[in-house]
mmCIF file of the C-alpha atoms, coordinates in Angstrom:
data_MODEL
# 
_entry.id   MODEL 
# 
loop_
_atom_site.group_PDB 
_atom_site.id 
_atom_site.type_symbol 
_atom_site.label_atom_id 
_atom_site.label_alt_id 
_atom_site.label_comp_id 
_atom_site.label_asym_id 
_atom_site.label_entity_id 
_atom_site.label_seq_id 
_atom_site.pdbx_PDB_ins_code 
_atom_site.Cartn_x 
_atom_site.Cartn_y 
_atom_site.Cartn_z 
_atom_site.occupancy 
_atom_site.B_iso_or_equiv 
_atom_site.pdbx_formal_charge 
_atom_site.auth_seq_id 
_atom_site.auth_comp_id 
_atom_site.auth_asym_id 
_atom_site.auth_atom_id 
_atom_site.pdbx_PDB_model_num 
ATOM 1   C CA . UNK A 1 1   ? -14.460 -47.239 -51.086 1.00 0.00 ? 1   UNK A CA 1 
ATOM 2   C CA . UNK A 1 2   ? -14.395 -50.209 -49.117 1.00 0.00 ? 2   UNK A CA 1 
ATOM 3   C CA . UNK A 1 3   ? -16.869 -51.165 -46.806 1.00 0.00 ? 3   UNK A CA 1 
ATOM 4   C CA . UNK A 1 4   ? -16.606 -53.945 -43.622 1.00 0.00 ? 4   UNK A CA 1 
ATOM 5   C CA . UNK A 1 5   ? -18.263 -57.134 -44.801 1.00 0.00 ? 5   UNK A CA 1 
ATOM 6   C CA . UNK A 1 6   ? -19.751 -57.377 -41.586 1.00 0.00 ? 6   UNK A CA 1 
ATOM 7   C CA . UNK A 1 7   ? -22.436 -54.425 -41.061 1.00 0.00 ? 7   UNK A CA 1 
ATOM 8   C CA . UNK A 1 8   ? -25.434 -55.727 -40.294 1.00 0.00 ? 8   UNK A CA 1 
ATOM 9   C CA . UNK A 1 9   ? -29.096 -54.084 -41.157 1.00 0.00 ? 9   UNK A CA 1 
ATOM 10  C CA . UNK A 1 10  ? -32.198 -54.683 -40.286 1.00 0.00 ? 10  UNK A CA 1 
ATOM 11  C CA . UNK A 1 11  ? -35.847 -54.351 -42.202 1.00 0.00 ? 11  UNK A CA 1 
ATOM 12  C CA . UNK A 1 12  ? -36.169 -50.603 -40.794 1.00 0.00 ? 12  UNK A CA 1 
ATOM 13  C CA . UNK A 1 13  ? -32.299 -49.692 -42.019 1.00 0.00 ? 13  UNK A CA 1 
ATOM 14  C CA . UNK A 1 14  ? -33.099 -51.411 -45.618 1.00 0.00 ? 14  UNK A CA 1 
ATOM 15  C CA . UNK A 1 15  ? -36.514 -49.291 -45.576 1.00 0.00 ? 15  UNK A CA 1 
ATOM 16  C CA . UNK A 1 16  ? -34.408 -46.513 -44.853 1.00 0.00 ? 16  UNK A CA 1 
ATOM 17  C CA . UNK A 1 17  ? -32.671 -46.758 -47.768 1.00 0.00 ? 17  UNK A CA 1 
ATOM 18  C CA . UNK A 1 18  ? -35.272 -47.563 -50.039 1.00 0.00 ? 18  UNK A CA 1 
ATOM 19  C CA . UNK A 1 19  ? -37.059 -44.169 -48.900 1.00 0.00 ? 19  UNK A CA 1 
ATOM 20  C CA . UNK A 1 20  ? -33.534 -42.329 -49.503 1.00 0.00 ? 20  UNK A CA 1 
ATOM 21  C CA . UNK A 1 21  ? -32.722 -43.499 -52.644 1.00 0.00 ? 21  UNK A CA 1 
ATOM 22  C CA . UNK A 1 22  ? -35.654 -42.878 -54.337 1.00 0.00 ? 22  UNK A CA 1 
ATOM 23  C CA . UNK A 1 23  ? -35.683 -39.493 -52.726 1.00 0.00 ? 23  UNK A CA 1 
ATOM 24  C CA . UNK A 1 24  ? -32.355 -38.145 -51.143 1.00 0.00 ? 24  UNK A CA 1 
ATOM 25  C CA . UNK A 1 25  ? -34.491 -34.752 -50.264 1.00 0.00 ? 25  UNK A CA 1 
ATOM 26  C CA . UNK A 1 26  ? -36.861 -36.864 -48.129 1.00 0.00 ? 26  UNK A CA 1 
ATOM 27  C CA . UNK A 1 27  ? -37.580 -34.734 -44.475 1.00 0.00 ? 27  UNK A CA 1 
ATOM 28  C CA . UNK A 1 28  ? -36.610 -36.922 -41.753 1.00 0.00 ? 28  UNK A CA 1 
ATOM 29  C CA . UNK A 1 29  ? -40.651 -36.389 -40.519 1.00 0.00 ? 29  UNK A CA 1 
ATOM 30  C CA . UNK A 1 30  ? -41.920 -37.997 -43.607 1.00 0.00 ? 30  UNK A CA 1 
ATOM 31  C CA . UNK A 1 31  ? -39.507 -40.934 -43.699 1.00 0.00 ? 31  UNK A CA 1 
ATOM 32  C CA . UNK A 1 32  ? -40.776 -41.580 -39.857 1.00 0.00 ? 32  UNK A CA 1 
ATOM 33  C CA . UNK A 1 33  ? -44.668 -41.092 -41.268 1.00 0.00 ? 33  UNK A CA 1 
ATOM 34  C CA . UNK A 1 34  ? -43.505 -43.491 -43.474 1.00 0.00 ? 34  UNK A CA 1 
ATOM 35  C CA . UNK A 1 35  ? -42.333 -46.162 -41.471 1.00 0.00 ? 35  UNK A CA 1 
ATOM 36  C CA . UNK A 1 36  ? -44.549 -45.224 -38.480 1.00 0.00 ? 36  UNK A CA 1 
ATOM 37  C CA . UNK A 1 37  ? -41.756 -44.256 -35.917 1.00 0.00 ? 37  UNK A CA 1 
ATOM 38  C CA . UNK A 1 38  ? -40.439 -41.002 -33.989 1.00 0.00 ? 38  UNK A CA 1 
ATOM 39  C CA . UNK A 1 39  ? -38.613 -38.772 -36.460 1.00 0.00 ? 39  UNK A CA 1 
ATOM 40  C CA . UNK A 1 40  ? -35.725 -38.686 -33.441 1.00 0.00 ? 40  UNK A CA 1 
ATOM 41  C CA . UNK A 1 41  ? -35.591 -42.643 -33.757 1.00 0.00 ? 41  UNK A CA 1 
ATOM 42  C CA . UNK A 1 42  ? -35.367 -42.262 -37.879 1.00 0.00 ? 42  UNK A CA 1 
ATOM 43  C CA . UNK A 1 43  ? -32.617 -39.701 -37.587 1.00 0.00 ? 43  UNK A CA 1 
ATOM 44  C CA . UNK A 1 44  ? -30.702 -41.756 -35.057 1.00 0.00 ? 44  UNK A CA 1 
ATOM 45  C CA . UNK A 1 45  ? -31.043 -44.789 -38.018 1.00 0.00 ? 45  UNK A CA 1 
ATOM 46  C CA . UNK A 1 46  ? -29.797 -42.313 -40.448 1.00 0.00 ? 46  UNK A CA 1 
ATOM 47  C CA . UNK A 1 47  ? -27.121 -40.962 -38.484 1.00 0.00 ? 47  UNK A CA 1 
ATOM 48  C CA . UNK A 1 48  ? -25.488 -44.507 -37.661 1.00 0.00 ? 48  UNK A CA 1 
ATOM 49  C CA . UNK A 1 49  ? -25.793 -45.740 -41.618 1.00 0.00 ? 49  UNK A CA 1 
ATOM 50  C CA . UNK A 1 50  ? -23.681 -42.857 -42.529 1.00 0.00 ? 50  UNK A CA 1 
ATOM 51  C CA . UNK A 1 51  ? -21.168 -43.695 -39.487 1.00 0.00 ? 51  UNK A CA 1 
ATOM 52  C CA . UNK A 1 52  ? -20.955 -47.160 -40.622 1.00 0.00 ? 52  UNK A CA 1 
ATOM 53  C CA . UNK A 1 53  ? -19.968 -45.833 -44.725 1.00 0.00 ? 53  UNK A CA 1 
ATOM 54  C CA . UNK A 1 54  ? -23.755 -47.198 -45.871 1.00 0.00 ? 54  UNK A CA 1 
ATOM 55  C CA . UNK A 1 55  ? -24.612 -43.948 -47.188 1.00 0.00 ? 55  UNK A CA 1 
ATOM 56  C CA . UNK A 1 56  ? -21.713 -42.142 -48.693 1.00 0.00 ? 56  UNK A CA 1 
ATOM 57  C CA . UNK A 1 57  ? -23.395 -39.284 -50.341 1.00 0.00 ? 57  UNK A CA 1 
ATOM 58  C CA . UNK A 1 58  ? -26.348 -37.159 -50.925 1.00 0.00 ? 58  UNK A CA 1 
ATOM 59  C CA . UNK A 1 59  ? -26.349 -35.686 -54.374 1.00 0.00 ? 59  UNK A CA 1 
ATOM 60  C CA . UNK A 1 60  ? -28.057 -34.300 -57.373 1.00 0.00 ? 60  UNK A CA 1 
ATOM 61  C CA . UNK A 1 61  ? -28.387 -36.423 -60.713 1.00 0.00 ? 61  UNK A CA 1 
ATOM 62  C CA . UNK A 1 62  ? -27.939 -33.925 -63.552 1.00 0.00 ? 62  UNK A CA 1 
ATOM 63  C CA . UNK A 1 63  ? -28.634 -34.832 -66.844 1.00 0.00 ? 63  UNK A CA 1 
ATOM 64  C CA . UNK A 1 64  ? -25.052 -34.788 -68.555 1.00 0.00 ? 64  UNK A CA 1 
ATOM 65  C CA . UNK A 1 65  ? -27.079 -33.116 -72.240 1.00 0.00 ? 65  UNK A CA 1 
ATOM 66  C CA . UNK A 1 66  ? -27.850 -30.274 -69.953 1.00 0.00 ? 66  UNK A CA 1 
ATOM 67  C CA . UNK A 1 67  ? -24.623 -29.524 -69.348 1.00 0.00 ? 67  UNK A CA 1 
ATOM 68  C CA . UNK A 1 68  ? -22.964 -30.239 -72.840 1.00 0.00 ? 68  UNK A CA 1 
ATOM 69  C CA . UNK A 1 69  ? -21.409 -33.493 -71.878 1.00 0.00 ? 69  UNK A CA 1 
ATOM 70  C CA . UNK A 1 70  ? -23.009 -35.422 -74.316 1.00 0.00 ? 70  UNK A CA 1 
ATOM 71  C CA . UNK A 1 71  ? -20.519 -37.851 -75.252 1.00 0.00 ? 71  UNK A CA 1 
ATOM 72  C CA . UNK A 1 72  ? -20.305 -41.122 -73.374 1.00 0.00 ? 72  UNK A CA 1 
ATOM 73  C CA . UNK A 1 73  ? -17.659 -43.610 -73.732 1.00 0.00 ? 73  UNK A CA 1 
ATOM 74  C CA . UNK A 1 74  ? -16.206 -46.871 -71.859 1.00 0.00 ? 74  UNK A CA 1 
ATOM 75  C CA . UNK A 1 75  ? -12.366 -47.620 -72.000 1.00 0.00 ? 75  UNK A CA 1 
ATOM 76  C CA . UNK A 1 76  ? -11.129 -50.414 -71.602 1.00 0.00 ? 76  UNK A CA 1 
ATOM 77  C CA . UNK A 1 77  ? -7.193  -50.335 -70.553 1.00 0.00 ? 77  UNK A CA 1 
ATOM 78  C CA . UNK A 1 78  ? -4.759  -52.686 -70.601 1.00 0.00 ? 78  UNK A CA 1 
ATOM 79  C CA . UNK A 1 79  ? -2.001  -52.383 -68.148 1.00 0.00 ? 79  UNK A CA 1 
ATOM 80  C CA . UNK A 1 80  ? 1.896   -53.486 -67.340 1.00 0.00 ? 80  UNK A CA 1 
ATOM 81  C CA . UNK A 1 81  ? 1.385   -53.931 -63.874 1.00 0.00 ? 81  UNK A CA 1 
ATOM 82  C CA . UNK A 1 82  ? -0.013  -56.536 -61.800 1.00 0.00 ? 82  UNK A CA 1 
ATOM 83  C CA . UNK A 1 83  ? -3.825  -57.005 -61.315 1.00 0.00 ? 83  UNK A CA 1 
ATOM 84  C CA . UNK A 1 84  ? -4.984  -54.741 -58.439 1.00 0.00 ? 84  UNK A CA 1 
ATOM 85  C CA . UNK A 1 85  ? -2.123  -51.998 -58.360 1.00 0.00 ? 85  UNK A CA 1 
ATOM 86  C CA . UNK A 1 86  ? -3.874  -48.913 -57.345 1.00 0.00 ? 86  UNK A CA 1 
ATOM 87  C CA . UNK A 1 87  ? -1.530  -46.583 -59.018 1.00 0.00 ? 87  UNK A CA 1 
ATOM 88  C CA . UNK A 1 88  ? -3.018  -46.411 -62.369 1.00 0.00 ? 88  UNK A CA 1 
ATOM 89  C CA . UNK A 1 89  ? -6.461  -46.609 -61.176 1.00 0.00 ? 89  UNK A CA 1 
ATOM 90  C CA . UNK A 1 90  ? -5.660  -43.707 -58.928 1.00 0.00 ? 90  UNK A CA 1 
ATOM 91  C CA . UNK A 1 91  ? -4.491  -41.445 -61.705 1.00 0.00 ? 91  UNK A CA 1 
ATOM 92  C CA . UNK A 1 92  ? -7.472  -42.244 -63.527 1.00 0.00 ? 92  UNK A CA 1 
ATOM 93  C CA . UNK A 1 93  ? -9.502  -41.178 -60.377 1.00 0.00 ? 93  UNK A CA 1 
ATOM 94  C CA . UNK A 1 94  ? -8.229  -37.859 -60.726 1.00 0.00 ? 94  UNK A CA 1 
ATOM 95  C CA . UNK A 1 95  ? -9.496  -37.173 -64.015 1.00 0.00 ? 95  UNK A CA 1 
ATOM 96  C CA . UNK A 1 96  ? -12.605 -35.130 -64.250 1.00 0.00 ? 96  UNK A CA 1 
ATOM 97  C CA . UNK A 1 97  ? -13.906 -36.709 -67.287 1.00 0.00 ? 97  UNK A CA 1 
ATOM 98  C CA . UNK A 1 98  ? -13.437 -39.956 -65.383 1.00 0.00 ? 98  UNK A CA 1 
ATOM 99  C CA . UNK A 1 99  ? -16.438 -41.258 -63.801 1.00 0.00 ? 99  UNK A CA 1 
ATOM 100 C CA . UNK A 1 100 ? -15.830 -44.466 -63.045 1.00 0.00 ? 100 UNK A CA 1 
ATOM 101 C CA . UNK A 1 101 ? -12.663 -46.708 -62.896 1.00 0.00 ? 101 UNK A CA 1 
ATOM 102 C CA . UNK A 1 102 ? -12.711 -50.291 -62.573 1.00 0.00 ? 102 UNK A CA 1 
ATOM 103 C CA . UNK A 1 103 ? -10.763 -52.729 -61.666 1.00 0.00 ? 103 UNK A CA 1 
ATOM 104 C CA . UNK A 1 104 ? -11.406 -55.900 -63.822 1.00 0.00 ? 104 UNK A CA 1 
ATOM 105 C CA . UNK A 1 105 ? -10.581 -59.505 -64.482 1.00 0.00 ? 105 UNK A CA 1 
ATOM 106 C CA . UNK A 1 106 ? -9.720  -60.990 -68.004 1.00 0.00 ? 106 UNK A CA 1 
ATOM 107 C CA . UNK A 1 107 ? -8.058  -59.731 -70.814 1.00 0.00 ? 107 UNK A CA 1 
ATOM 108 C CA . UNK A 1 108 ? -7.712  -55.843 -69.840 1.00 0.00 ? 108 UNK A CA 1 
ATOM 109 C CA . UNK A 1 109 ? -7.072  -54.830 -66.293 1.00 0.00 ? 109 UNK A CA 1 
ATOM 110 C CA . UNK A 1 110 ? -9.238  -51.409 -66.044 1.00 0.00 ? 110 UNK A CA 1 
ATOM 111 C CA . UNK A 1 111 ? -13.062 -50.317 -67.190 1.00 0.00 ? 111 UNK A CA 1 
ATOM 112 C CA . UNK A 1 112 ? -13.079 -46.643 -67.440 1.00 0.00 ? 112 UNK A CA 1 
ATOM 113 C CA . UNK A 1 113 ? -16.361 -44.674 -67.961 1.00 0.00 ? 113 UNK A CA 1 
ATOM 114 C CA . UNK A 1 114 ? -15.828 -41.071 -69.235 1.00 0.00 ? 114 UNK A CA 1 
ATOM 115 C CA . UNK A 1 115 ? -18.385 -38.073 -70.349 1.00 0.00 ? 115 UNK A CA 1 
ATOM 116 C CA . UNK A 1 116 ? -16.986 -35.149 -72.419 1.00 0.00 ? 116 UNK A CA 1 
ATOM 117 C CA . UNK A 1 117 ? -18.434 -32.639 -74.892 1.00 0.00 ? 117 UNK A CA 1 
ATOM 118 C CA . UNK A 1 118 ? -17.399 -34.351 -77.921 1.00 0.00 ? 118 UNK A CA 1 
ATOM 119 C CA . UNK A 1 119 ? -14.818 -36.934 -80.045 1.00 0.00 ? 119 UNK A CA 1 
ATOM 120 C CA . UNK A 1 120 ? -12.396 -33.906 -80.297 1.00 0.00 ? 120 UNK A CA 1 
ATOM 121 C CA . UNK A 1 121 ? -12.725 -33.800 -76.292 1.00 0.00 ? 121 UNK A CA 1 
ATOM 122 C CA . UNK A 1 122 ? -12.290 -37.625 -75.345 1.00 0.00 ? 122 UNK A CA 1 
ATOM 123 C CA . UNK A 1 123 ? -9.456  -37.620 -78.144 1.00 0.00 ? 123 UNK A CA 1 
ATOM 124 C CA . UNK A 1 124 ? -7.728  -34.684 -76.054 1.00 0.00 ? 124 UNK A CA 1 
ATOM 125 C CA . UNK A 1 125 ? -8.088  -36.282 -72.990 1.00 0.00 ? 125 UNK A CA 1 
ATOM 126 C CA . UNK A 1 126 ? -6.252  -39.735 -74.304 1.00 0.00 ? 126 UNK A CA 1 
ATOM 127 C CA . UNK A 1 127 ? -3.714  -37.580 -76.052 1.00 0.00 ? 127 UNK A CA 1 
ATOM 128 C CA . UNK A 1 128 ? -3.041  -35.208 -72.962 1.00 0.00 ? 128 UNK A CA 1 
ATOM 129 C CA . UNK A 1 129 ? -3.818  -37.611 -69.895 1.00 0.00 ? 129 UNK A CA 1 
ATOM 130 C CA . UNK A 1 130 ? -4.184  -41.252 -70.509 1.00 0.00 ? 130 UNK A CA 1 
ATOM 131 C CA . UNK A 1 131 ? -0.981  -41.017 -72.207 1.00 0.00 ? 131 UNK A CA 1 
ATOM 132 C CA . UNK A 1 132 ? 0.578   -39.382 -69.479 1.00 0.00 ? 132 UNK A CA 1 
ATOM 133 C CA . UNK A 1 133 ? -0.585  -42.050 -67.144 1.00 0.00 ? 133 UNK A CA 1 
ATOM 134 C CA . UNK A 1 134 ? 2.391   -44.452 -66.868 1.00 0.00 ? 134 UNK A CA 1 
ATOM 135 C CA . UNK A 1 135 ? 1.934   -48.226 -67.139 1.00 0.00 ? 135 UNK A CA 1 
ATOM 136 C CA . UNK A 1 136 ? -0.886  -48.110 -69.952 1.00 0.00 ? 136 UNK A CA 1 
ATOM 137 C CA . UNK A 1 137 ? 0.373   -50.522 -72.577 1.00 0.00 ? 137 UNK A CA 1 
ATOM 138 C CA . UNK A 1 138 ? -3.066  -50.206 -73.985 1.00 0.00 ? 138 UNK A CA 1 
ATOM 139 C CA . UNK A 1 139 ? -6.973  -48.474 -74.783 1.00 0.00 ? 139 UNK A CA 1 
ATOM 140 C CA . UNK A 1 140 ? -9.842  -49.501 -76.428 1.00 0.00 ? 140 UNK A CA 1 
ATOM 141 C CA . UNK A 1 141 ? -12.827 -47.321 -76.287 1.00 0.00 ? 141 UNK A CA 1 
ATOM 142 C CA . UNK A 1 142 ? -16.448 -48.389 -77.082 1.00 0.00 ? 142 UNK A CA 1 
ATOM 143 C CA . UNK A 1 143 ? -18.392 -44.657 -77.822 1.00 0.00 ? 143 UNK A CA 1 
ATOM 144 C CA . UNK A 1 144 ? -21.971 -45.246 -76.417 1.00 0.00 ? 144 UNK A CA 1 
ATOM 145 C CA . UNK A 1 145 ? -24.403 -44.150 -79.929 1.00 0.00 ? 145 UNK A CA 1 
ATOM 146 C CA . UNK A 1 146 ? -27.691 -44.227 -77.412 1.00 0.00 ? 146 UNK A CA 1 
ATOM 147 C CA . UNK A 1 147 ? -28.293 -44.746 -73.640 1.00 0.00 ? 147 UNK A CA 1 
ATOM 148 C CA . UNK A 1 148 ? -31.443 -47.064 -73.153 1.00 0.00 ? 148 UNK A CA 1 
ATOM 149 C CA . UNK A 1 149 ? -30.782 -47.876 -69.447 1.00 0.00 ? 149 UNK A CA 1 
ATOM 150 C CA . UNK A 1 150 ? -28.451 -45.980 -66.836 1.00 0.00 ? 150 UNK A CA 1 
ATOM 151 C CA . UNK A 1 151 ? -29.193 -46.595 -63.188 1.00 0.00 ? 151 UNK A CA 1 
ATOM 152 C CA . UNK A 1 152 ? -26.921 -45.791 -60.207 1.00 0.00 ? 152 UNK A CA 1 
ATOM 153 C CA . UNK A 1 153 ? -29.922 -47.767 -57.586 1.00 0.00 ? 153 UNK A CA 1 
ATOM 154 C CA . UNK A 1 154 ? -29.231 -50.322 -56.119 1.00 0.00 ? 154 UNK A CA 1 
ATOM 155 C CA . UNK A 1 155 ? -32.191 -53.315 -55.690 1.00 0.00 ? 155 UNK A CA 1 
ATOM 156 C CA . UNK A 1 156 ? -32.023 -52.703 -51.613 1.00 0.00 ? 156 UNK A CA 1 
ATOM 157 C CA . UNK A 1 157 ? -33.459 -56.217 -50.514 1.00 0.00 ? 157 UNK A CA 1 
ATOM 158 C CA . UNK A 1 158 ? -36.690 -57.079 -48.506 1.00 0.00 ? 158 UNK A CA 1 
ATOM 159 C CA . UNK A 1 159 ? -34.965 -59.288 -46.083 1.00 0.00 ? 159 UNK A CA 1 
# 
């Protein structure tokens, strides 16, 4: 997801977004009490930072114990290619386990965050579709024993 380096926003956009982040479900009425303006005008805001890719999404987080995906791991991959071929980190994408795929500098050229059920699950999905992935000279996989901080907010600035 790439987005033009160029969008500009103002205090009300950034408030905005502070108001949506900590609360996707906010009603466009309270956001508006909230920053004292015309629910039309709010909408209008909201409308435009979705046009310009600054939100991408409304969604639910789900806590991954709930639904049995209690393993979390991080992979880091080593690849044959050059850095910044989108191939490999496009198969990856594709995965279901497969949260998150980065594309990093230094010694490894991918950072891959996966949930599954178990070791037996994350050592199926290396055997039956990292493997498959072509280009991957090589994986190294940190298993996460306890999660003391996971935040997908960003710090949405004052200006």
């Amino acid at each position: 997801m790439i987005i033009e380096n160029t969008i500009s926003l103002d205090k009300i956009d950034l408030a905005i977004l502070r108001l949506m982040q900590e609360n996707s479900r906010i009603s466009n009425v309270h956001m508006a009490k909230e920053l004292e303006m015309a629910p039309s005008a709010v909408l209008e805001r909201v409308k435009k930072l979705e046009q310009k890719n600054v939100i991408t999404q409304y969604t639910a987080r789900i806590n991954p114990v709930a639904v049995n995906l209690k393993l979390l791991a991080f992979i880091s991959m080593k690849a044959s290619h050059s850095i910044g071929c989108m191939d490999t980190a496009n198969e990856l994408s594709k995965l279901k386990e497969v949260q998150e795929v980065h594309i990093i500098a230094g010694d490894d050229c991918y950072l891959v965050k996966v949930r599954t059920t178990d070791s037996a699950s994350l050592m199926a999905l290396m055997r039956n579709s990292f493997s498959k992935i072509p280009n991957i000279l090589s994986i190294r996989t940190t298993i996460v024993l306890e999660t003391v901080k996971e935040e997908q907010q960003l710090v949405i600035p004052e200006k």
